[in-house]
Legacy VTK file of the C-alpha trace (Angstrom):
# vtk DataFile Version 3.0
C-alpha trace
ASCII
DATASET POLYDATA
POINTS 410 float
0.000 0.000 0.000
3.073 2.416 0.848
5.028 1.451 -2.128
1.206 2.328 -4.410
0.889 5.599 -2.858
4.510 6.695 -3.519
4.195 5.550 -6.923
0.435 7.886 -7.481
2.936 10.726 -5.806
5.786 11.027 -7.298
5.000 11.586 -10.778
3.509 15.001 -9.574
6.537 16.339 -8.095
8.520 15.912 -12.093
7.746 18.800 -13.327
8.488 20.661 -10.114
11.884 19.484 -9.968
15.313 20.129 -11.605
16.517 18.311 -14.814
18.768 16.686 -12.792
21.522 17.421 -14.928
24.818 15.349 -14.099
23.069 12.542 -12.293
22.287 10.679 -15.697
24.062 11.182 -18.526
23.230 13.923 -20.800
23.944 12.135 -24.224
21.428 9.632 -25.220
22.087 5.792 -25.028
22.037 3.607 -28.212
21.014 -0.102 -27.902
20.142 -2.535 -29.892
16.865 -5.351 -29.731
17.725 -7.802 -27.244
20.252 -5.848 -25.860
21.501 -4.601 -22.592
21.650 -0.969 -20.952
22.639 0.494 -17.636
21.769 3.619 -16.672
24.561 4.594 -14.538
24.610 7.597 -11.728
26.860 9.603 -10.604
26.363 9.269 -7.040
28.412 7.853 -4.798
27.053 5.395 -1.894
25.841 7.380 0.831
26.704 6.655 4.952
22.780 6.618 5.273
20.701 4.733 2.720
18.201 6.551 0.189
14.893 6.617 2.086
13.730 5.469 -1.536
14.531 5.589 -5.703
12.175 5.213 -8.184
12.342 5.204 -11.938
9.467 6.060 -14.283
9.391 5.648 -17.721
8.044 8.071 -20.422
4.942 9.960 -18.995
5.354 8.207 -16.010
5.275 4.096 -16.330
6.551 2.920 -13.557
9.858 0.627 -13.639
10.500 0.030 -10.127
9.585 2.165 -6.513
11.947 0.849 -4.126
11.522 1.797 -0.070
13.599 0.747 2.504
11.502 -2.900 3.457
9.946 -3.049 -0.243
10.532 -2.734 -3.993
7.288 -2.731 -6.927
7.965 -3.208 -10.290
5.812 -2.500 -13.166
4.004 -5.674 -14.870
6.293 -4.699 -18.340
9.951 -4.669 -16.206
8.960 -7.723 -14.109
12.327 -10.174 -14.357
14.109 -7.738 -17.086
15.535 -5.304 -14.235
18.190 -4.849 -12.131
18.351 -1.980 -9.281
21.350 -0.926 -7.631
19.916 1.031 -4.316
23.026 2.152 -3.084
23.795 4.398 -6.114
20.238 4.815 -7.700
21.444 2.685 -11.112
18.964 0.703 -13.621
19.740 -2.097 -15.209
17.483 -3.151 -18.418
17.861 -5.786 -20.072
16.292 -7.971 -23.144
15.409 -4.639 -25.005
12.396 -4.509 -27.258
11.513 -1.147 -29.613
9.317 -0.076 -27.654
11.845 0.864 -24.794
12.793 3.613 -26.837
11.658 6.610 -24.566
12.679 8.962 -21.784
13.922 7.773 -18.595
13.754 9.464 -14.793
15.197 8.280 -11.907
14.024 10.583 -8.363
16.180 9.907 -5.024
14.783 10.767 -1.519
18.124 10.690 0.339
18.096 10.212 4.440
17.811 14.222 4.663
14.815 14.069 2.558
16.320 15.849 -0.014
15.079 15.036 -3.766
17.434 14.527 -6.891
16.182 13.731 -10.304
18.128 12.564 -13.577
16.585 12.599 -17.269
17.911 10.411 -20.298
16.870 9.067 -23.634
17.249 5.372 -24.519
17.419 4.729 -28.491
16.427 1.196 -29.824
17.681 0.180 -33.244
16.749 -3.102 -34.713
19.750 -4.663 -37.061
20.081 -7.591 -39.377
23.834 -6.923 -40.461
26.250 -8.585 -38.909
29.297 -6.976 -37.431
32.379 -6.753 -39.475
35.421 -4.351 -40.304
35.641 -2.933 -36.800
38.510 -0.047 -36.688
39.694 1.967 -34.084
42.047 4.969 -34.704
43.738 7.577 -32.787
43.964 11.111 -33.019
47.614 10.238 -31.649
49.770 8.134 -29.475
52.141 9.574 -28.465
51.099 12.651 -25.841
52.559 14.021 -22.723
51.101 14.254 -19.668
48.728 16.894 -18.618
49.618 18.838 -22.022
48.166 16.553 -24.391
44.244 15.331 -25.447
43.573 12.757 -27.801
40.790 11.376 -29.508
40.151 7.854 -30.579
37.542 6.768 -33.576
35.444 3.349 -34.267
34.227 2.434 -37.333
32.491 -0.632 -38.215
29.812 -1.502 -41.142
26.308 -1.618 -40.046
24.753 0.755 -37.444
26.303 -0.711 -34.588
26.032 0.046 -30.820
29.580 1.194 -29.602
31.290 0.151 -25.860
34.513 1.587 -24.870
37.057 -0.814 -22.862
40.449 0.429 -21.042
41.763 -3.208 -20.282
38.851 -5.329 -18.708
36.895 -2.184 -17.724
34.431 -0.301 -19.115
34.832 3.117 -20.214
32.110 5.759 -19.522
31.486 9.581 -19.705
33.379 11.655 -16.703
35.196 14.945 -16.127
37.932 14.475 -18.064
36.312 11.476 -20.989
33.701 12.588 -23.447
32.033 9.725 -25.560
29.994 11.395 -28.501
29.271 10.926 -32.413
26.344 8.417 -31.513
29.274 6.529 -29.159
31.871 6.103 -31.826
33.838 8.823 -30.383
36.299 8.767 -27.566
37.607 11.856 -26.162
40.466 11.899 -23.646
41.330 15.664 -22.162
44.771 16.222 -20.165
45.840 12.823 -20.439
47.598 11.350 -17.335
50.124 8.355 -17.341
47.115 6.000 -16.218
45.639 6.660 -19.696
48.046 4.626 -21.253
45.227 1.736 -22.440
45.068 -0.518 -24.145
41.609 0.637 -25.871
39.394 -1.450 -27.270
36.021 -0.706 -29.440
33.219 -2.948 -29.338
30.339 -3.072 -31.302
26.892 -4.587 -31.216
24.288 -5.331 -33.465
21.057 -7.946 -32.585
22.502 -10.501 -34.862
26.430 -10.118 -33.700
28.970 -8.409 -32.044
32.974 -7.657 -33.045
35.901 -5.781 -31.056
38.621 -3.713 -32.709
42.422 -3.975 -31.869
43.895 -2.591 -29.278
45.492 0.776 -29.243
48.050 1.662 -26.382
48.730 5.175 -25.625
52.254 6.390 -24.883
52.053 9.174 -22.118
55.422 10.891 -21.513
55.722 12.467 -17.705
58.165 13.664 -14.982
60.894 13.894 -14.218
59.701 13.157 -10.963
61.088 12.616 -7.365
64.757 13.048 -8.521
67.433 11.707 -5.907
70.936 12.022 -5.561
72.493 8.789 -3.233
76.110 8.400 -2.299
77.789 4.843 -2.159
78.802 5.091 1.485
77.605 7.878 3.087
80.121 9.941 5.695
80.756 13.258 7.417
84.179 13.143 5.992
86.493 11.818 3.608
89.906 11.078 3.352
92.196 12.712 0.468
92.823 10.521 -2.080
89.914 8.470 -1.869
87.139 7.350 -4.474
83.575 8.530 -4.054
81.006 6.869 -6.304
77.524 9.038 -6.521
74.408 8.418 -8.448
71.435 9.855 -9.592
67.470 8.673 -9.917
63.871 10.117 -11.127
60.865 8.701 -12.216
60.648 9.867 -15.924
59.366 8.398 -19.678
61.161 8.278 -21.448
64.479 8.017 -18.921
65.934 11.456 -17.856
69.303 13.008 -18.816
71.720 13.649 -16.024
73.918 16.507 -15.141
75.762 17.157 -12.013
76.628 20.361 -10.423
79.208 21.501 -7.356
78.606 24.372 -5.213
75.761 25.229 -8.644
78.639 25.163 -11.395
77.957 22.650 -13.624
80.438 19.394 -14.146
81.355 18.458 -17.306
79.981 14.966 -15.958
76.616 12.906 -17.747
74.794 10.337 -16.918
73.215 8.841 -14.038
76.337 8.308 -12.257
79.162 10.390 -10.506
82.643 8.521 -9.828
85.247 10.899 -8.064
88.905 9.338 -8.141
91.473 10.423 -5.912
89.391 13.133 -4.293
91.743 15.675 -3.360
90.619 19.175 -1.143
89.291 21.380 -3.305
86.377 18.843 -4.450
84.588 19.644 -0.948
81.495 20.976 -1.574
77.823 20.430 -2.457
77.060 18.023 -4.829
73.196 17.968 -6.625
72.009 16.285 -9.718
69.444 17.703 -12.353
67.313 14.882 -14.135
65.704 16.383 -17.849
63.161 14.956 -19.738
63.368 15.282 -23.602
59.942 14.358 -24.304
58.202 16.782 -21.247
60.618 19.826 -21.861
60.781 19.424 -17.863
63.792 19.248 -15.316
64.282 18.572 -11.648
67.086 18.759 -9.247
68.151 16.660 -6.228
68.710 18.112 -2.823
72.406 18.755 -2.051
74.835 16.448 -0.856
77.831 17.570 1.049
81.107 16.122 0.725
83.772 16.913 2.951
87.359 16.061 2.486
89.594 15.573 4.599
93.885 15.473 4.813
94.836 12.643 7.396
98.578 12.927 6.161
99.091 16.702 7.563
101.678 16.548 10.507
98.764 17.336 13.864
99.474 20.861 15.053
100.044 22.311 18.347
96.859 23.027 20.835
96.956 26.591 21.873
97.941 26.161 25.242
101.095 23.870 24.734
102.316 26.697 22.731
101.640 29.037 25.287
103.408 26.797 27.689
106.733 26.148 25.416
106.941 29.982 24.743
106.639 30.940 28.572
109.301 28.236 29.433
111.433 29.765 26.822
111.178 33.269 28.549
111.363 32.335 32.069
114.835 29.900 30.874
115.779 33.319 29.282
115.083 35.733 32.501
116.725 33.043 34.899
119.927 33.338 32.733
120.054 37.245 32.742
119.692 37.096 36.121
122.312 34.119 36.441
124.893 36.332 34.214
124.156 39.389 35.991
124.952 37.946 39.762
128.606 36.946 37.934
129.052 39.628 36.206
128.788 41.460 39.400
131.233 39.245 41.131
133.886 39.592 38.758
133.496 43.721 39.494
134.077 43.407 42.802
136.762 41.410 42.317
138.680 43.576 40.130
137.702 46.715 42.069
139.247 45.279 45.603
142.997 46.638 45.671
145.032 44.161 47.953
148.708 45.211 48.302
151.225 42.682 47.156
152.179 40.139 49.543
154.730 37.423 49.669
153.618 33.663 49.158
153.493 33.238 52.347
151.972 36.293 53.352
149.250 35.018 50.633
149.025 31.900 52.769
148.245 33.326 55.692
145.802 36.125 54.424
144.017 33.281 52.476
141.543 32.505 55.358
139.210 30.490 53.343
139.651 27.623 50.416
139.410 29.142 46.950
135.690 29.322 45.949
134.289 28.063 42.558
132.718 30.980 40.437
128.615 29.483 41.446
130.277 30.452 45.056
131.066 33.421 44.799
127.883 34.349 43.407
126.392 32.880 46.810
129.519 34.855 48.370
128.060 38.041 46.535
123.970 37.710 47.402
124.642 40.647 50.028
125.840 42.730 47.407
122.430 42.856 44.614
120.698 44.289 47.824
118.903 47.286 46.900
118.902 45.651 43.217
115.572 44.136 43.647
113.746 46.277 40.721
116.011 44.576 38.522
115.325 41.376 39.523
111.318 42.545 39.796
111.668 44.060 36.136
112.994 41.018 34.578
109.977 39.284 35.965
107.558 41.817 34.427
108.830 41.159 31.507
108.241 37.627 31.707
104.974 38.455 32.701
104.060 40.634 30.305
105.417 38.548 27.047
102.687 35.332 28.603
100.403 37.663 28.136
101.121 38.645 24.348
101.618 34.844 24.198
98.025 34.452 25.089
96.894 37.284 22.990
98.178 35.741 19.668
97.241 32.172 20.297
93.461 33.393 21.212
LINES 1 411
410 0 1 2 3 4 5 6 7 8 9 10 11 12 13 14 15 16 17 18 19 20 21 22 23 24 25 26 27 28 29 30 31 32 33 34 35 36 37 38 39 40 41 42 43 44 45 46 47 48 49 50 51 52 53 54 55 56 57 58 59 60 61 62 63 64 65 66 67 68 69 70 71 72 73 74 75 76 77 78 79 80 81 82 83 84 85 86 87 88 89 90 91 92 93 94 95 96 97 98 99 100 101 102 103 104 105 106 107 108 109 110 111 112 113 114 115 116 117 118 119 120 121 122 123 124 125 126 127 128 129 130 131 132 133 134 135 136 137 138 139 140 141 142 143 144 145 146 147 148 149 150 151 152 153 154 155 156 157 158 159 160 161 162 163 164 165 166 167 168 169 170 171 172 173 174 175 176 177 178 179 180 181 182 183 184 185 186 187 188 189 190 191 192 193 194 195 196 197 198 199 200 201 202 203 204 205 206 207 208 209 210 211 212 213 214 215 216 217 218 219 220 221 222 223 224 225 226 227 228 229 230 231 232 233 234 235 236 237 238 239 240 241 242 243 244 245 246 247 248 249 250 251 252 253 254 255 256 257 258 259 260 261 262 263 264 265 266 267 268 269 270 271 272 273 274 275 276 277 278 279 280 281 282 283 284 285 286 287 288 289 290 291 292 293 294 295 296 297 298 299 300 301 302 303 304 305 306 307 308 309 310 311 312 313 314 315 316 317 318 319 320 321 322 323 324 325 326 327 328 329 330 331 332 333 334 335 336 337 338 339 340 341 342 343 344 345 346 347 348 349 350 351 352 353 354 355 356 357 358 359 360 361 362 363 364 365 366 367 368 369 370 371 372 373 374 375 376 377 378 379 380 381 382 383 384 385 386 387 388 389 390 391 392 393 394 395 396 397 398 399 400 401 402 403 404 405 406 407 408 409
């Protein structure tokens, strides 16, 4: 009773409603007798089910009203149908002439919002059999995203026309345009995944036939370029051998050139072998992939090799040069004031007048054993009294060149 009084309803609400453009498709379908058509939707399955879908035929015949707990077909559609609920789609099969018409699907979805969708069915009847079915390209050979191509089916006969990429079927979208009665394929801003292979089938009610397949070349990238070194280090030793080399998803296969520091090598190729490194091949290394086909380049991120001379004598720290230098001074000061304390000695030896004696007058004025020189300068400590500012200057000085010692090394 539900499912009757939905049916009486509906109807009404048709002309009240949008077209429904771009839930059915806008181009008409071509069958032939005894044939097979889906009306496809663009929707998508919803979270929620549709509270209900029903599809009408012409003025309103009634195909199927499906609710939630119940479908109702008409009398004509009873065991020649096929509804898919989830997306609204109508399957029709065993096709007389007389299912030439308009066709209109209405959705309730779970907000009790209404779509529609409007599209023509054409029913030919054939007695030719299928033969001499062609399929030919605009071109095959395209690059990707800057490229649209076009692909043509012939056969004798008025035949019905079905597109196949591979095992699937190809239908109208965003990007794919199917017109001339169906012979007509129309690819825009082809992407590598538009490669094919294409086929073209045909249909007639007494036979069907399939053209060859045609396999589009799509050029693209470079892509994801990467630059790897062999053994990755923080440094390298002089005189070593560094092998580098260089990747990127491309069709055809990328060129290769390397730069350092962003001068270009004279280099090619996909990989980089550096012999006998020496120092002044430090430096950032990046490689640029090109792509003769896509007019496109990319380059790598930057590697940085360091080098690295492990056969240079080790220098001195700072402070053990600080420390030689002030040993050298204060070995310098102790023997100015070494020379000085003799020097002195040898003054006041010359400047004491003794009158001359005879030997054994020596003898007995000799009260003490004859002293080494280092003695008398013990002898002689009384006499540098009141000499202490040369003693104190000499350390100054000492003083004073640590500190320039200091100054340089820091």
């Amino acid at each position: 009773m539900i499912a009757y009084i939905l049916y009486l309803i509906i109807p009404g609400f048709i002309t009240s409603l949008s077209d429904g453009a771009g839930v059915l498709p806008e181009d008409p379908l071509n069958r032939y007798v005894n044939g097979t058509v889906m009306f496809w939707t663009n929707l998508s399955p919803p979270p929620t089910p549709f509270l209900s879908v029903a599809w009408t035929f012409g003025t309103g015949s009634q195909i199927v009203t499906s609710l939630p707990s119940l479908n109702t077909e008409g009398p004509e559609y009873e065991g020649r149908i096929n509804l898919f609920r989830s997306t609204g789609s109508l399957e029709l099969r065993d096709l007389k002439l007389s299912d030439s018409g308009d066709y209109t699907v209405i959705i309730e979805t779970a907000d009790n919002a209404i779509q529609t969708g409007h599209t023509r069915l054409n029913i030919y009847e054939s007695t030719e059999p299928v033969s001499n079915v062609s399929l030919t390209p605009s071109s095959t050979d395209l690059v990707e995203f800057n490229s649209s191509v076009s692909l043509s089916c012939s056969s004798s006969g008025s035949p019905l026309f079905l597109w196949m990429n591979s095992s699937s079927e190809v239908t109208a979208g965003d990007r794919v345009q199917i017109t001339d009665g169906g012979s007509t394929l129309t690819i825009i801003s082809v992407t590598r995944y538009d490669q094919g292979p294409y086929r073209c089938c045909v249909f007639t009610s007494v036979g069907n036939g399939s053209s060859d397949p045609v396999n589009l070349s799509v050029s693209y990238g470079p892509e994801n370029t990467q630059l790897n070194v062999s053994s990755s280090q923080d440094y390298y030793d002089k005189g070593s051998n560094i092998n580098m080399s260089c990747s990127a998803e491309s069709k055809p296969f990328a060129e290769f050139l390397w730069f350092l520091n962003g001068d270009l090598l004279p280099d090619t190729g996909s990989e980089l072998s550096l012999v006998d490194i020496q120092m002044s091949q430090s430096g950032n290394y990046s490689c640029q992939a090109f792509n003769s086909k896509t007019l496109r380049y990319q380059t790598s991120q930057p590697s940085v090799i360091s080098i690295q001379d492990n056969n240079k004598p080790e220098s001195l720290s700072g402070g053990a040069i600080a420390g030689i230098v002030i040993a050298c001074l204060l070995v310098i000061a102790a023997g100015a004031v070494g020379g000085y304390f003799i020097y002195k000695n040898r003054i006041n030896v010359k400047a004491t007048p003794h009158p001359i004696r005879t030997e054994q007058e020596n003898v007995k004025a000799t009260p003490h054993p004859i002293r080494t020189e280092q003695e008398n300068v013990y002898v002689n400590m009384p006499a540098m009294k009141g000499r202490e500012d040369l003693i104190y200057e000499n350390v100054a000085e000492i003083q004073r060149s640590k500190e320039h010692v200091y100054e340089d090394i820091s």
